[in-house]
N, C-alpha and C positions, 0 to 999 in steps of 0.2 A: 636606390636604397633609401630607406626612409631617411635618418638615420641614420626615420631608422635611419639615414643615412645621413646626412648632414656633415655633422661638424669632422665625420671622419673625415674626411677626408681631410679632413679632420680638422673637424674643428673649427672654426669660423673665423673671425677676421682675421687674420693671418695665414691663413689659410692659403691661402693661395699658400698656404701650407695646410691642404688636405684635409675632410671631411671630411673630411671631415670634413676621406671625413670624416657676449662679453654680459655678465651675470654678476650678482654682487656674491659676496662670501655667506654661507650658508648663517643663519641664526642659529642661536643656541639650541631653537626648540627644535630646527631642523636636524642637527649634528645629533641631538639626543633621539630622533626618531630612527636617522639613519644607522645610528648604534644599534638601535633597540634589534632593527628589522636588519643589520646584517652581523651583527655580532655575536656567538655563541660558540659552547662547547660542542666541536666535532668526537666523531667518537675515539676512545680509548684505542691506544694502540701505537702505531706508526705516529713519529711526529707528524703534529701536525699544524702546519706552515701558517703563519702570521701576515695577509694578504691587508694593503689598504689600496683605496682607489678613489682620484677623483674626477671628476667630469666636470665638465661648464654648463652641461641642462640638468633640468628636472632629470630621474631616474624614473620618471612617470607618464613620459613622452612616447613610449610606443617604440619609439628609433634608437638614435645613436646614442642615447645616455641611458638608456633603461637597457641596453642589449648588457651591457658591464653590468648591470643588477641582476642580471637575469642567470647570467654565468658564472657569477660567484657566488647565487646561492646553491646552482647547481651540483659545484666543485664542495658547498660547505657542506650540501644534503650528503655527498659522498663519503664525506668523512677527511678528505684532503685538506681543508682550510678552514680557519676562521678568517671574517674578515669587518672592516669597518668600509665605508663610501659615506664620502661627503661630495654633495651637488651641489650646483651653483656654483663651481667656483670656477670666475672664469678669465681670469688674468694669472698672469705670473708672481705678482707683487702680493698677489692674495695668498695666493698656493705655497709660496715657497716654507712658511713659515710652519705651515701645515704640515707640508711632507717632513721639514725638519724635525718637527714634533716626531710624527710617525716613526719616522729614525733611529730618532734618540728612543724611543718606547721600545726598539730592537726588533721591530716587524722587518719579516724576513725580504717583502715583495711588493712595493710601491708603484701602482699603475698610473701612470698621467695620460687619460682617455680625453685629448684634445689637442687643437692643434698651439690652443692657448696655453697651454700645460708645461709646453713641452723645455721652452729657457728655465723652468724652474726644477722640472728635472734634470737636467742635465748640472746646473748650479749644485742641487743639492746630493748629486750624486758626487760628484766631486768630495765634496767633506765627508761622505760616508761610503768610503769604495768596498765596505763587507757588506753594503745593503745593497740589494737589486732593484731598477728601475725599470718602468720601461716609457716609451716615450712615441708621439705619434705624430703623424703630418701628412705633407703629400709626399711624392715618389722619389723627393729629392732628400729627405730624413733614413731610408735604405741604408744608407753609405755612413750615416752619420753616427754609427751602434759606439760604442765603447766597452769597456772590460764590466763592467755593473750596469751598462743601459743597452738592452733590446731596443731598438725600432721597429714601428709598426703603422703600415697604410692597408687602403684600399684598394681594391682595383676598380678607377674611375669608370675604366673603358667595359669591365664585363656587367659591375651595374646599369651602366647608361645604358650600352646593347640590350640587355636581358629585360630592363622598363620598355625598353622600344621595341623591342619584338613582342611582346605581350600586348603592346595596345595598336599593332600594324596586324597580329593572330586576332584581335576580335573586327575586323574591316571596315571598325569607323570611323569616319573621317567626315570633316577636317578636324586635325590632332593639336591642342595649343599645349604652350608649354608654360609653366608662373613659376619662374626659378625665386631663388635667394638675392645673392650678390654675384655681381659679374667678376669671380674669380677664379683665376687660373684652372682649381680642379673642377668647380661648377659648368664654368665652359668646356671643359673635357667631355665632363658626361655628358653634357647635352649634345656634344657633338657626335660623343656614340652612341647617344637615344636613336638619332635622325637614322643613323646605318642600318641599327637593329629594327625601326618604323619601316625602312626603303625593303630591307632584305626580306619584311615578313610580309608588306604589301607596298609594292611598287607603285601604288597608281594613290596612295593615302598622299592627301596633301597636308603637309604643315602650314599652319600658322606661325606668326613672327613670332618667339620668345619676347615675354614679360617677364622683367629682373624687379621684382620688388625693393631691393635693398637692404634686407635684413632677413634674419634665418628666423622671427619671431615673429609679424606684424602679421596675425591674424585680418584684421580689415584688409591692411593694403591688400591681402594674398585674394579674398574675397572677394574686393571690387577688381580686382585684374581679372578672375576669372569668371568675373559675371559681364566683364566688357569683352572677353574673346565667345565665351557662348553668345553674346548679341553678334558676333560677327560669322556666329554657324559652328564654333565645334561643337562635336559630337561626343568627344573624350577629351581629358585636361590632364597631363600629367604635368606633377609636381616632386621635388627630391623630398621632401618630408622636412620636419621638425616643427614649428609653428606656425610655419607660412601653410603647411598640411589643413590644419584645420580650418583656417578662411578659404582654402582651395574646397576641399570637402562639404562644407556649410552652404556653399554658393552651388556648391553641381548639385549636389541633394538637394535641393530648393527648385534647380532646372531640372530634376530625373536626366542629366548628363552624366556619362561613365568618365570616371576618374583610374590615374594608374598612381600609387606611389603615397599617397593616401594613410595615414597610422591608425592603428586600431583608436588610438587614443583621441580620436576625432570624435566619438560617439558613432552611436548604431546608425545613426541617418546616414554620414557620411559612410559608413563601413556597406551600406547598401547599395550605392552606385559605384565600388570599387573596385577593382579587376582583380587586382592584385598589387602587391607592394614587395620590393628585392631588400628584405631585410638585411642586417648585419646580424651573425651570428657568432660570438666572442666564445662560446665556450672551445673551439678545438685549439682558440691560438693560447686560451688562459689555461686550459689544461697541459700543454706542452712548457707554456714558460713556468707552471709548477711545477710539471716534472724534470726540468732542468735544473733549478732554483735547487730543490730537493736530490739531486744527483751531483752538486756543485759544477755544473757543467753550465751555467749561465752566463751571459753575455757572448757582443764579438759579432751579434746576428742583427738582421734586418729580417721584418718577413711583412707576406703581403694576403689580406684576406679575399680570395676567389673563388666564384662559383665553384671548383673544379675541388678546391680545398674545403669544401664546406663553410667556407668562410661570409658569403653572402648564398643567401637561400627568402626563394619568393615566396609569397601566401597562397593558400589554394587558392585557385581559378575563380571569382564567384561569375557564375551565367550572368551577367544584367542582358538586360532588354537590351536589343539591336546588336549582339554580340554574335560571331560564328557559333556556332555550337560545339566547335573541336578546337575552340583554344587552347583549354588544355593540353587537349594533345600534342598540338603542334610545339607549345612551350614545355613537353615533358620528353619529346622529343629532343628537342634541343640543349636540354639542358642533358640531358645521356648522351650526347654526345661528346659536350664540354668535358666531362667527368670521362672517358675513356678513353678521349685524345682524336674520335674519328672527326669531329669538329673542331677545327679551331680559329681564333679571331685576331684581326688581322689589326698588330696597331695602330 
């Protein structure tokens, strides 16, 4: 997942509480841009819900912090919500004052899209138990809901699978991988990339994983993956967020096919790209508005999966040296996720 996956799991240093799957506090000009572009009257009628959300990236990344923009405005175009987002904010000690704010303003629905979010939600749900929160990590925050906070992850193992079988469906090899940080849910996915590579071509050989160290470091992600193409691969996949762009910038540079890649790399990068296992926020945001709105919120944990609509990949793009029926092979698979005649094994 880019994203797109990143910090869900949320979210990054801590993460190993989930990519999510650390950023300064938004500037003034940002919070007023962010108003500008999510704030406005929904139409007449049915109340309509007072939503704020913050994230630790940009909303302009392509992945994991731009999917929360992407689905709030779709719920505002509906007419179900206004709402505000503020980005960049990517500690607790930033956020919490923030959400308090939010609170007190009497917003009905407070999202903390990160895994750095999440102590601050739960603090400030505390002093406000008629306000709803929700709160996010890895698989261990499930259990951790309360009566005004939803939890909410990813499913490490069906992104990791669903990259790895997309780039084991195109037959090139040898496949390197430029993660983030070596943590808990990062090594997850990669560890179901390798299943989903083995299951869709058996004889594709991996390359060692490259940990850059950071969900942001453009260069590093760049020269790591301009040292595994000198060692012959043929594909690079990367989990997304900024390390994306150095991964992307260096295989368009070799005409090497990438998996995992954000639009937000630019068109060169988006040209050698297979595809990418986005996050897609709108079916869990529109469910926790209609709970929110039914006074039926809280109590729950949930978890975004292929099968939920919750993560969904980009078309196929043909690059050079690719099968000709990747697609197929990965639209197959994924109809099978979605009916139950497949399924993956933890």
């Amino acid at each position: 997942m880019t994203s797109k996956n990143r910090r869900l799991a949320l979210g990054s240093a801590a993460i190993a509480a989930a990519s999510a799957l650390a950023l300064t506090a938004c500037s003034a000009d940002t919070e007023a841009s962010a108003d500008a572009t999510g704030s406005s009257s929904a139409s007449a009628g049915a109340h309509v819900l007072k939503v704020a959300a913050l994230t630790p990236g940009t909303t302009t990344d392509g992945g994991f912090n731009q999917s929360v923009l992407d689905a709030l405005t779709t719920l505002q175009d509906e007419g179900l919500i206004e709402f505000e987002i503020r980005d960049e904010i990517a500690d607790s000690a930033t956020a919490e004052p923030i959400m308090t704010d939010y609170a007190s303003q009497g917003y009905d629905l407070i999202i903390a899209h990160g895994i750095e979010l999440g102590d601050a939600a739960f603090a400030v749900a505390q002093e406000f138990p008629d306000v709803m929160f929700t709160a996010s990590g890895g698989a261990d925050i499930l259990d951790q809901y309360t009566d005004n906070v939803e939890t909410w992850t990813y499913s490490t193992s069906d992104a990791g699978y669903l990259s790895g079988y997309i780039a084991g469906a195109t037959g090139l090899s040898p496949v390197a991988r430029v993660e983030s940080m070596e943590l808990d849910f990062v090594t997850a996915t990669d560890t179901a990339f390798l299943k989903g590579l083995a299951d869709a071509n058996p004889a594709a050989q991996a390359l060692d994983v490259i940990y850059t160290g950071s969900f942001d470091d453009a260069e590093a992600a760049a020269s790591a993956t301009s040292g595994l193409i000198t060692q012959g691969a043929k594909l690079v996949y990367t989990t997304g967020d900024g390390i994306a762009t150095g991964v992307g910038s260096a295989a368009a540079e070799a005409g090497v096919a990438t998996v995992g890649v954000s639009e937000a790399a630019g068109d060169a990068a988006a040209s050698v790209n297979v595809s990418t296992v986005n996050l897609d926020m709108t079916p869990i945001f529109r469910t926790w508005v209609d709970e929110v709105a039914a006074g039926d919120f809280g109590g729950r944990g949930v978890t975004s999966t292929i099968a939920n609509g919750g993560l969904v990949p980009t078309d196929i793009n043909a690059v050079d040296g690719a099968d000709s029926d990747t697609a197929t092979k990965v639209d197959t698979l994924i109809a099978g996720l979605k009916d139950g005649s497949i399924t993956l094994d933890d």
